[in-house]
C-alpha positions as CSV (number, residue, x, y, z in Angstrom):
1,X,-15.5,29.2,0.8
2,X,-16.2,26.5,3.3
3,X,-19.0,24.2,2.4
4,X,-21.6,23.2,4.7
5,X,-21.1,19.8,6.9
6,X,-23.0,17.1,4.4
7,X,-21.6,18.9,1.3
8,X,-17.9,18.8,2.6
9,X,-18.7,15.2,4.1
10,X,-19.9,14.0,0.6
11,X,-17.2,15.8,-1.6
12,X,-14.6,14.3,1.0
13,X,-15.6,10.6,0.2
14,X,-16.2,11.6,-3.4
15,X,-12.6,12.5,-3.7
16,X,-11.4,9.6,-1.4
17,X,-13.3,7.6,-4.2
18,X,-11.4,9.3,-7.3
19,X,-8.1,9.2,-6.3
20,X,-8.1,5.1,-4.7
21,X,-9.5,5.0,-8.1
22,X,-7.0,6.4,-10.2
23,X,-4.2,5.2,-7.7
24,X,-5.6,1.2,-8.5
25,X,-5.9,2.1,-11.9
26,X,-2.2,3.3,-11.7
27,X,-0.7,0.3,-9.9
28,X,-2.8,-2.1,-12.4
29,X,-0.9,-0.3,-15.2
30,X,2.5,0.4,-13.9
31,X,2.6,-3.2,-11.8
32,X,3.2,-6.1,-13.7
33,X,1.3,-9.2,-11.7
34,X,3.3,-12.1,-13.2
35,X,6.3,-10.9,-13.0
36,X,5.8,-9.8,-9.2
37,X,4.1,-13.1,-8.7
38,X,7.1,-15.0,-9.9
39,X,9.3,-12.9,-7.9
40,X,7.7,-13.5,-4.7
41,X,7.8,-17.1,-5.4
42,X,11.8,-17.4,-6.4
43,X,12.3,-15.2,-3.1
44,X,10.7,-17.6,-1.2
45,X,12.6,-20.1,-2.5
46,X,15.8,-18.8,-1.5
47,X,14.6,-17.7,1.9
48,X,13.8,-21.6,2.4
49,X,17.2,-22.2,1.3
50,X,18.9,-20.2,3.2
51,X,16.8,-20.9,6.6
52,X,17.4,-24.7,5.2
53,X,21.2,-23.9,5.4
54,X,21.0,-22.0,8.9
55,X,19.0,-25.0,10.5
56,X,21.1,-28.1,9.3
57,X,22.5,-30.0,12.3
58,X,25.1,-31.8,10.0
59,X,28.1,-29.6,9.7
60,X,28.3,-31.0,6.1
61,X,25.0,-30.9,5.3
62,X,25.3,-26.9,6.5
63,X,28.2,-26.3,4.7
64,X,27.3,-28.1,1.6
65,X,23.7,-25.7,1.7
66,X,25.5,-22.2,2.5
67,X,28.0,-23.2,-0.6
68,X,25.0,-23.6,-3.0
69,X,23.4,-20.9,-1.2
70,X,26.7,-18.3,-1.6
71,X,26.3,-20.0,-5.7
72,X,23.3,-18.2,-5.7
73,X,23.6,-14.6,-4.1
74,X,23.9,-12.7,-6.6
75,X,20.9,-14.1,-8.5
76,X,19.0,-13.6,-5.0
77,X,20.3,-10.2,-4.7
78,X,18.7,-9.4,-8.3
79,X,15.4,-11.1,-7.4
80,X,15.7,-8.6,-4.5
81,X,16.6,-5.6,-5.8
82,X,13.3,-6.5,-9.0
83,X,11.1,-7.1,-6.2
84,X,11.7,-3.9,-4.5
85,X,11.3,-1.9,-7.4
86,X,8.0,-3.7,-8.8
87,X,6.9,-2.5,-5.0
88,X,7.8,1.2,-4.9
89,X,5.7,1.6,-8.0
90,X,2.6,1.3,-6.1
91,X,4.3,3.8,-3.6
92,X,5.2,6.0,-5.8
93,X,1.8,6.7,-7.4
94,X,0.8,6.4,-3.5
95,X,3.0,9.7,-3.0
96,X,1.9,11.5,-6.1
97,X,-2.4,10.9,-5.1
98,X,-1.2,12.3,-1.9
99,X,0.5,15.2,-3.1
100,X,-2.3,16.2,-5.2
101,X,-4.9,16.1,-2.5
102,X,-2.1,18.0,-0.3
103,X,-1.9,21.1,-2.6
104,X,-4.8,20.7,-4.9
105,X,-7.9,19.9,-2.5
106,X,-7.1,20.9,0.9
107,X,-7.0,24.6,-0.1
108,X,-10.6,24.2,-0.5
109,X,-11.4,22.9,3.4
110,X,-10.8,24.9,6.3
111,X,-8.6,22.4,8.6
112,X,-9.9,23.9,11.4
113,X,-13.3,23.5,10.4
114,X,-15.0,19.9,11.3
115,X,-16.4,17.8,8.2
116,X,-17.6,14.9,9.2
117,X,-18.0,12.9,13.2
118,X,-16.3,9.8,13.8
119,X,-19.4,8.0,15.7
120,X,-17.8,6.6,18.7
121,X,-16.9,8.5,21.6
122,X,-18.5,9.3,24.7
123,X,-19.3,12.5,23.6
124,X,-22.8,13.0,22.3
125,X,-21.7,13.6,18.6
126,X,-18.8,11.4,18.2
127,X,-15.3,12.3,17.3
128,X,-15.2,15.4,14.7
129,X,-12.8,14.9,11.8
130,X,-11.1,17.3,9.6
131,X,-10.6,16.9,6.1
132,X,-7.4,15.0,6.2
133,X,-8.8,12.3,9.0
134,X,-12.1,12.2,7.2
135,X,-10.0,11.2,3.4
136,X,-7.5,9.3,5.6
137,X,-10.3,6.6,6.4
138,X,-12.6,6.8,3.4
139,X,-9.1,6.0,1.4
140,X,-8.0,3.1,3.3
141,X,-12.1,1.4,3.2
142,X,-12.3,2.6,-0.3
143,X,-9.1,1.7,-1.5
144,X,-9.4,-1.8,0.4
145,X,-13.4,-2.4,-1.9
146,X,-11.8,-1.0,-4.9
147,X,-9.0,-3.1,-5.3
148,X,-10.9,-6.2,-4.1
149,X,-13.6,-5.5,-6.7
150,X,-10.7,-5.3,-9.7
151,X,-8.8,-8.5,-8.2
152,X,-6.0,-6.7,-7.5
153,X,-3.6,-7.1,-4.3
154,X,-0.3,-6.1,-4.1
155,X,0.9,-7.3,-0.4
156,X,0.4,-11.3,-1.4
């Protein structure tokens, strides 16, 4: 049953709305801040060291930073490997909002069937959007006030 253009325009956001939603809320439980925070900061650190240790002039002064450098891989390589995984939480519950929109929503919306216009164009009505375009951008503008309103940012 395809709805009609402002009802499938307005459920469209509405959903947008309710999955950035649960998708913050998600990434605000499964993420810890701090502990990301203080990640980011001791990889930094050893990024400076090790650009410190490429950039030395002084053969000594190069060799004596890529010894205390090489001291500290495998600490660097932990730091890493935390990092990556505090990261591919929020990717992970990404995937899962998007697999529920694939197989639980879309059924509902013809994807042949034009939802909302896009209004730029040289054509009198705009651009027309399918479902998938339409939830594509209210996500990203949504998800970009949501997480701003609840202080949360995850690509510091």
């Amino acid at each position: 049953m395809p709805w009609p253009i402002p009802t499938s325009t307005y459920l469209a956001v509405l959903a947008a709305l309710g999955m950035t939603a649960l998708n913050t809320a998600l990434n605000s439980l499964l993420i810890d801040k701090k502990k990301l925070a203080r990640l980011r900061r001791e990889f930094k650190e050893y990024e400076k060291l090790f650009k410190k240790a490429l950039r030395a002039k002084d053969e000594k002064a190069r060799l004596k930073a890529e010894r205390r450098f090489k001291k500290r891989l495998a600490h660097f390589e932990k730091i890493r490997s935390e990092l990556m995984w505090e990261q591919s939480k929020a990717f992970i519950s990404m995937i899962v909002s998007l697999f529920i929109i694939l197989f639980v929503l879309i059924p509902y919306f013809d994807q042949g069937r034009t939802i909302a216009y896009l209004p730029i164009g040289l054509r009198r009505p705009g651009i027309s959007l399918n479902f998938v375009f339409w939830y594509m951008i209210c996500g990203l503008a949504l998800g970009t006030l949501i997480q701003r309103a609840f202080g949360i940012s995850l690509t510091e």
